[in-house]
N, CA, C and O atoms as CSV, one atom per row, in Angstrom:
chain,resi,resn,atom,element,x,y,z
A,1,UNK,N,N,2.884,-52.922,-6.008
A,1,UNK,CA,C,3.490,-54.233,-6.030
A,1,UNK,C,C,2.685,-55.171,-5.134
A,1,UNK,O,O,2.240,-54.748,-4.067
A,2,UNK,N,N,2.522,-56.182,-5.452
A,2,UNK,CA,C,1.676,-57.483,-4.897
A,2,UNK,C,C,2.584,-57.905,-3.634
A,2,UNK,O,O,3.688,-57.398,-3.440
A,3,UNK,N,N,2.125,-58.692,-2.958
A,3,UNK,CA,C,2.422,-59.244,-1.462
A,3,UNK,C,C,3.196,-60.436,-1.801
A,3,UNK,O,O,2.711,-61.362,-2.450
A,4,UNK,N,N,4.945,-60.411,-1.167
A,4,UNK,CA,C,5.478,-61.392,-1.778
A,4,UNK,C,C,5.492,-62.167,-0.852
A,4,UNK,O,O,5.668,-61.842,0.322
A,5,UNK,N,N,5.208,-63.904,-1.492
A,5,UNK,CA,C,5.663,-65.378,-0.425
A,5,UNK,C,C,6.649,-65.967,-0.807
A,5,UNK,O,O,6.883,-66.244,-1.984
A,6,UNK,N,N,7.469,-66.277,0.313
A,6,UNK,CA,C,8.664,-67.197,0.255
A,6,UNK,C,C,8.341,-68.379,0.620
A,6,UNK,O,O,7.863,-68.673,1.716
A,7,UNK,N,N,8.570,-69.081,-0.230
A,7,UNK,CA,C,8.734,-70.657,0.287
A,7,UNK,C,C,10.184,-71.343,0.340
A,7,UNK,O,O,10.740,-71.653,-0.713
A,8,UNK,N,N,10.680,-71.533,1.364
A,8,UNK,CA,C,11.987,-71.854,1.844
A,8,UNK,C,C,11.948,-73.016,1.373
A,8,UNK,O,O,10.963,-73.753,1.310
A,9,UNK,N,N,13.191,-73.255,0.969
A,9,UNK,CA,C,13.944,-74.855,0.497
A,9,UNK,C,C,14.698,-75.819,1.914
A,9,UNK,O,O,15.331,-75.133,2.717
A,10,UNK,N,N,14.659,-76.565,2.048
A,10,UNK,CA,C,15.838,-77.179,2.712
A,10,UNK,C,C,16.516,-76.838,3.448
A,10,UNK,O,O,16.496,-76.772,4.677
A,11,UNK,N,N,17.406,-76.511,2.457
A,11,UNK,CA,C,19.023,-75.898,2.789
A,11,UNK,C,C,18.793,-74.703,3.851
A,11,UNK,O,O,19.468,-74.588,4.874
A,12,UNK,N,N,17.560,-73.671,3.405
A,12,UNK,CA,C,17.298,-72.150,4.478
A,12,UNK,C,C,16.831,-73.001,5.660
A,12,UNK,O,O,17.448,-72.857,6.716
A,13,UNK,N,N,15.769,-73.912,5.610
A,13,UNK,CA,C,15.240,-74.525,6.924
A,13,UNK,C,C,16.288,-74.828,7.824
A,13,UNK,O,O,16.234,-74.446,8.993
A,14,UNK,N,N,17.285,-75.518,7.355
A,14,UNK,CA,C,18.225,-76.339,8.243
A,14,UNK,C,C,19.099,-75.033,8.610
A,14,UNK,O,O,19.447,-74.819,9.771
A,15,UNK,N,N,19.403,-74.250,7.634
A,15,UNK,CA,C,19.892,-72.718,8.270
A,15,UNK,C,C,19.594,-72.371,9.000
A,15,UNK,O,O,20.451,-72.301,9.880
A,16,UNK,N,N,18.151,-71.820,9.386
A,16,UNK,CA,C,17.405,-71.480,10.287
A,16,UNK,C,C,17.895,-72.267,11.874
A,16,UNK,O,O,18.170,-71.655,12.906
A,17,UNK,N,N,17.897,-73.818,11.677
A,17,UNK,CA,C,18.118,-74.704,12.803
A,17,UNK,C,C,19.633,-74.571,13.319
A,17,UNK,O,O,19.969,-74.696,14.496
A,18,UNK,N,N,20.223,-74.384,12.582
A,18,UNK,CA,C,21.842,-74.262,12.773
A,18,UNK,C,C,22.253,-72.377,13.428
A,18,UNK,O,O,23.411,-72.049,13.687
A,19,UNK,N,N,21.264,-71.575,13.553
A,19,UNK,CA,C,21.494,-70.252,13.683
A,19,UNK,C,C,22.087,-69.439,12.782
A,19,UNK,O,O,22.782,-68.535,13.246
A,20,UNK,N,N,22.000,-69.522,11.764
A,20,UNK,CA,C,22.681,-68.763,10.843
A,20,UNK,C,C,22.101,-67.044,10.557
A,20,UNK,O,O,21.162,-66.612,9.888
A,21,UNK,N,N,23.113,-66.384,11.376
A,21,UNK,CA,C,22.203,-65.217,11.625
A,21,UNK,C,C,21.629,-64.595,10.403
A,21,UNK,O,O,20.527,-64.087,10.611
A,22,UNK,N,N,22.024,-64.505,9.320
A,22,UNK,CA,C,22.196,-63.876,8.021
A,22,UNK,C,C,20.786,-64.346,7.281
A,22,UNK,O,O,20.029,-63.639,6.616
A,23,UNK,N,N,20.663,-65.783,7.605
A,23,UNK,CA,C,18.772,-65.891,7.389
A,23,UNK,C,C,17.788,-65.640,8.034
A,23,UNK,O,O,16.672,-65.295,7.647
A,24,UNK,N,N,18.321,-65.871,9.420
A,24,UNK,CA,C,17.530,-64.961,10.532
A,24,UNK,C,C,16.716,-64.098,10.210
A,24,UNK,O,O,15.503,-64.022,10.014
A,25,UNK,N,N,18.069,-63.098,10.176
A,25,UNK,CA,C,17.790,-61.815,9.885
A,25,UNK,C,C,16.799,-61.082,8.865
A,25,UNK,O,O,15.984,-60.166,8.976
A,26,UNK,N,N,17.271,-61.963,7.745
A,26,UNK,CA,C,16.530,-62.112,6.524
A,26,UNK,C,C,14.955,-62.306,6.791
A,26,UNK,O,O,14.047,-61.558,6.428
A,27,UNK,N,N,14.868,-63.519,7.530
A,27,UNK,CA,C,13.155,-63.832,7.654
A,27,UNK,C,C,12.880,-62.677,9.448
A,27,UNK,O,O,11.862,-61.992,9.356
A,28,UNK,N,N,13.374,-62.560,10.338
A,28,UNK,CA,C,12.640,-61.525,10.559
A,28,UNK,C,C,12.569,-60.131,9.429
A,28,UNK,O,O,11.532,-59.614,9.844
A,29,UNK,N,N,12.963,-59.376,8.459
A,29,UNK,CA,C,12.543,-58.889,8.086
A,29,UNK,C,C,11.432,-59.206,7.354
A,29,UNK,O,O,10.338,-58.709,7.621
A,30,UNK,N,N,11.626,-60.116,6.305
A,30,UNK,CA,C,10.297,-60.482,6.176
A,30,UNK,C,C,8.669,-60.656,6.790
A,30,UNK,O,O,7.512,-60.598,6.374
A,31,UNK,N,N,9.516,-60.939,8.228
A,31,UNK,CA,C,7.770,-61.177,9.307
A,31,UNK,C,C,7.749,-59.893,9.258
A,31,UNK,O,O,6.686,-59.471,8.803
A,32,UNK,N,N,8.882,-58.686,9.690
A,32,UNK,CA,C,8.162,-57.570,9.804
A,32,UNK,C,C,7.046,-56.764,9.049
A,32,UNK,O,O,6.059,-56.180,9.496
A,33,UNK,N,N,7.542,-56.926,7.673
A,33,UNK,CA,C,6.953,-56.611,6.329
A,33,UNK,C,C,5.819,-57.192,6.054
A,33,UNK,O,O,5.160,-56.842,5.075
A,34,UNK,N,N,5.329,-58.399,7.076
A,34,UNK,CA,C,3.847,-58.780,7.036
A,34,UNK,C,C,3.795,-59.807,6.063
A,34,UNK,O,O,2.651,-60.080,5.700
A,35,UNK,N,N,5.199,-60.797,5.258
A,35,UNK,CA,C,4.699,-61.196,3.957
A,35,UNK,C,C,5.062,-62.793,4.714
A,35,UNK,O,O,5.723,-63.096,5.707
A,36,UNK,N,N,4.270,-63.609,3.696
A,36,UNK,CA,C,4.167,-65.158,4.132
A,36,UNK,C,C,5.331,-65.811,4.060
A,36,UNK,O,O,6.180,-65.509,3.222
A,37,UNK,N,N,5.467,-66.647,4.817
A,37,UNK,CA,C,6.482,-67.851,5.055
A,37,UNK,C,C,6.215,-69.165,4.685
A,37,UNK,O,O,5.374,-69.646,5.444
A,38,UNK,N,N,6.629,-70.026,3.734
A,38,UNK,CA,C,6.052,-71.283,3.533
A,38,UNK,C,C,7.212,-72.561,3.743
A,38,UNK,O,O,8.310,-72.373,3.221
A,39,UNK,N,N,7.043,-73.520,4.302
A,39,UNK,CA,C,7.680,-74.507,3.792
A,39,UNK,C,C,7.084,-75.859,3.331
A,39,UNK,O,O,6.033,-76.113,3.918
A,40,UNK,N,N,7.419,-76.658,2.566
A,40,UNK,CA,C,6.837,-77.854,2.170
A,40,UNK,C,C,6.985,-79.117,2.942
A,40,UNK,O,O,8.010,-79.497,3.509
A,41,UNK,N,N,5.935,-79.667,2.897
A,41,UNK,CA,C,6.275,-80.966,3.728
A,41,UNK,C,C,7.153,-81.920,3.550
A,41,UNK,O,O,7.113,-82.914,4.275
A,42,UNK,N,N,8.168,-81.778,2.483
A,42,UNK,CA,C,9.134,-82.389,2.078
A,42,UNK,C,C,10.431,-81.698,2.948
A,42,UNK,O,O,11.425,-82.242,3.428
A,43,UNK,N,N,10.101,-80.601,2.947
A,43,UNK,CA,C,11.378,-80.189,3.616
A,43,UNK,C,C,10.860,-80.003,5.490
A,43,UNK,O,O,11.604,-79.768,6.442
A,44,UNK,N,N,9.953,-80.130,5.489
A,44,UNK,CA,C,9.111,-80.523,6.868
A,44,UNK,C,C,10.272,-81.746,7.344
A,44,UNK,O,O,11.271,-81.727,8.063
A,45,UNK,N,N,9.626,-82.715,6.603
A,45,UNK,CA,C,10.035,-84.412,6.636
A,45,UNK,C,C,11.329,-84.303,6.727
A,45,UNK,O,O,11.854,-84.779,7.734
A,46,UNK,N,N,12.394,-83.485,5.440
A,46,UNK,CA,C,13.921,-83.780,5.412
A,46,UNK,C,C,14.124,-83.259,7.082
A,46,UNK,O,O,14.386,-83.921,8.086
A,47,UNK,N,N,13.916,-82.000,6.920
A,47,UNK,CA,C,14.898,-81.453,8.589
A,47,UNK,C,C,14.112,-82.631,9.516
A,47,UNK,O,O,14.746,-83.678,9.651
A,48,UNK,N,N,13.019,-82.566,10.052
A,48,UNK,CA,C,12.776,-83.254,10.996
A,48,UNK,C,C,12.966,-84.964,11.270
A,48,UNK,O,O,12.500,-85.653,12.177
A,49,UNK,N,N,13.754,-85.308,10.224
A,49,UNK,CA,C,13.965,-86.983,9.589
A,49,UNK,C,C,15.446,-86.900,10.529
A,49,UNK,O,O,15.922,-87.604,11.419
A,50,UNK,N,N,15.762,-85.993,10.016
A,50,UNK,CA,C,17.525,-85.898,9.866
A,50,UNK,C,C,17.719,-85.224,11.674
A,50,UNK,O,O,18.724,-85.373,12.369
A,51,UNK,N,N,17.101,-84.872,11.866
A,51,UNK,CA,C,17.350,-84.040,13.182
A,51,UNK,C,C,16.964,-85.422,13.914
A,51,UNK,O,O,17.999,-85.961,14.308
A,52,UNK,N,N,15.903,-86.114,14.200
A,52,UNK,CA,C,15.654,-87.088,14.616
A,52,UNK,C,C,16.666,-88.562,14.400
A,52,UNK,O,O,16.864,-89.588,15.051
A,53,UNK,N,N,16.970,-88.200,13.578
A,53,UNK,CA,C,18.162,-89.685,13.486
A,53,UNK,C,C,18.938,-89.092,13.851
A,53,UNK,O,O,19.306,-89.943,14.660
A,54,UNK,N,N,19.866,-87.998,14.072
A,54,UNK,CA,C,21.147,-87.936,14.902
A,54,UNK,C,C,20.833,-87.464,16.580
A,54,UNK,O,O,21.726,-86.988,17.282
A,55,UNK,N,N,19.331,-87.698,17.104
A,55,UNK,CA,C,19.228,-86.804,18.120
A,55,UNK,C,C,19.716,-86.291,18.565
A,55,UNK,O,O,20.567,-86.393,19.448
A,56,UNK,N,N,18.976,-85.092,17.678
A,56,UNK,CA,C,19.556,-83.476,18.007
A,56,UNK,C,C,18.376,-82.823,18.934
A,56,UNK,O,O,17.639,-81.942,18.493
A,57,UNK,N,N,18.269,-83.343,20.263
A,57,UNK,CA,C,16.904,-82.759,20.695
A,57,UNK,C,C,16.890,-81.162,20.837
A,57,UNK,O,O,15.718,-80.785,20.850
A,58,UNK,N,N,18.015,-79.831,20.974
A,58,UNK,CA,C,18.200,-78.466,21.015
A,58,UNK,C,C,17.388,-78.376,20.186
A,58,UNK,O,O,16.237,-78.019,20.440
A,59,UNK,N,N,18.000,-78.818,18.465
A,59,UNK,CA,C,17.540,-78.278,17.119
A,59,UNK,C,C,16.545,-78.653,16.910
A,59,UNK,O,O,15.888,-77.865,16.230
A,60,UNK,N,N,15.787,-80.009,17.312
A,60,UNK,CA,C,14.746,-80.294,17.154
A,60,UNK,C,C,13.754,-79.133,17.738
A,60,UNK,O,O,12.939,-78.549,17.024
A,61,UNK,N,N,13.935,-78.874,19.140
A,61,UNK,CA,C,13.295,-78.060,19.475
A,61,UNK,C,C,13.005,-76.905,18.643
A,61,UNK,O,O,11.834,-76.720,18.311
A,62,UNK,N,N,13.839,-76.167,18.292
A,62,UNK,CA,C,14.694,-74.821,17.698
A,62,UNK,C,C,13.727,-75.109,16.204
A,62,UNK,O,O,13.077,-74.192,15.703
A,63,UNK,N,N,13.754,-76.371,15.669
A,63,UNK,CA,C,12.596,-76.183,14.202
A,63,UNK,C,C,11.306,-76.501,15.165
A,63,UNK,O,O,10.577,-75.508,15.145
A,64,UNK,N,N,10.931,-77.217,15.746
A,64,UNK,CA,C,9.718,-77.274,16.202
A,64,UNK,C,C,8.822,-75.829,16.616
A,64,UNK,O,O,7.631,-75.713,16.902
A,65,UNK,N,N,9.812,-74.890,16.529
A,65,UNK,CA,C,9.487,-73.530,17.187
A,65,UNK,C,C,9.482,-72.643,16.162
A,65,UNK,O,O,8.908,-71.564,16.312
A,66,UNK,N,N,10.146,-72.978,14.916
A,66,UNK,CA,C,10.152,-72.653,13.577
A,66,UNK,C,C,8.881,-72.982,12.556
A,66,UNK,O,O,8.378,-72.460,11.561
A,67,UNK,N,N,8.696,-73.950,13.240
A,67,UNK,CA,C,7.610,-74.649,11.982
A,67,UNK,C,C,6.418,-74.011,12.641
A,67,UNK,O,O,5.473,-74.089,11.857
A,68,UNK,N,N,6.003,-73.290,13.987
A,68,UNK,CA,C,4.821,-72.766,14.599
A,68,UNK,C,C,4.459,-71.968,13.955
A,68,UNK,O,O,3.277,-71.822,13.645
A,69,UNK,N,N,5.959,-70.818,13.377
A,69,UNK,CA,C,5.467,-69.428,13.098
A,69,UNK,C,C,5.827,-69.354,11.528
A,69,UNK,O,O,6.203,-68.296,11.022
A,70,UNK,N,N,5.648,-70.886,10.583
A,70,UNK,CA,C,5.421,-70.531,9.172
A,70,UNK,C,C,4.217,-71.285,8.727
A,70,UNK,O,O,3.459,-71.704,9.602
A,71,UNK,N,N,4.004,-71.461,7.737
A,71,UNK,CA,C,2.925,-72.469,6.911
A,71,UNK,C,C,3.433,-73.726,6.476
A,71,UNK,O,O,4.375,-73.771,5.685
A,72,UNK,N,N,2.911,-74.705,6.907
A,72,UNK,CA,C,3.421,-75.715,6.388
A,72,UNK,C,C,2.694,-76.187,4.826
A,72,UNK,O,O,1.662,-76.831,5.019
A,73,UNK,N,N,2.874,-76.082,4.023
A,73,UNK,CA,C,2.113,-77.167,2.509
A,73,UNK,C,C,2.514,-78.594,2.899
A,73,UNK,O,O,3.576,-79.149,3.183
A,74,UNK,N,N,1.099,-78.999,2.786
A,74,UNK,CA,C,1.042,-80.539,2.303
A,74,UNK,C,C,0.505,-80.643,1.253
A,74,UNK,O,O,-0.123,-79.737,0.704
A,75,UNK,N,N,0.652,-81.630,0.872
A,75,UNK,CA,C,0.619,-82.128,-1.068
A,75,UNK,C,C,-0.748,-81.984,-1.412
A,75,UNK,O,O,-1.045,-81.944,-2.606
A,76,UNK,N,N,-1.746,-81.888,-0.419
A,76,UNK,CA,C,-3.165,-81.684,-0.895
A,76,UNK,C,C,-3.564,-80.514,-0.842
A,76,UNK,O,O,-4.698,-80.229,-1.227
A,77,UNK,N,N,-2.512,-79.377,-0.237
A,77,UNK,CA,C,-2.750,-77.931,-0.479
A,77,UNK,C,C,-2.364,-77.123,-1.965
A,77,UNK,O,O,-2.478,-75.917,-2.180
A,78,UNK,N,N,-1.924,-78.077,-2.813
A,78,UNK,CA,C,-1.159,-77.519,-4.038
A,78,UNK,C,C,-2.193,-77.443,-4.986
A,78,UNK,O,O,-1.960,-77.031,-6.122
C-alpha cells in the first residue's frame, strides 16, 4: 500500500485549535505512522482570519504551533 496524505479541511484545523482530543489523537497517530499532513492556504487564512478577529491570542498561538508541524499549500503548489 502507498503512503497516505491527509489534507485537513477547516472544520479539523479549528478542531485541532479548540482541543478536540479525538483529532488529536487521530493526527498524532498519523505523525507516528510517518504519513503527511497538509493544509491549504484557504484554511490557513479561514482559522487564522477568524482567530484574529475575535482575539483569541491562546488559540492563535495553539495554530501557530500547528501550522509548524504540517505543510502548508499555496495555490502555486497545486
Amino acid at each position: 500500500m502507498g503512503k497516505v496524505n491527509y489534507l485537513l479541511d477547516t472544520n479539523i484545523v479549528s478542531a485541532v485549535v479548540n482541543q478536540n482530543q479525538k483529532i488529536i489523537d487521530k493526527l498524532i497517530e498519523v505523525d507516528i505512522r510517518k504519513q503527511n499532513i497538509y493544509i491549504s492556504c484557504i484554511s490557513f487564512y479561514e482559522v487564522k482570519r477568524g482567530l484574529l478577529y475575535v482575539n483569541a491570542t491562546r488559540k492563535l498561538s495553539t495554530f501557530n504551533r500547528f501550522c509548524q508541524k504540517v505543510t502548508i499549500l499555496f495555490l502555486d503548489n497545486l
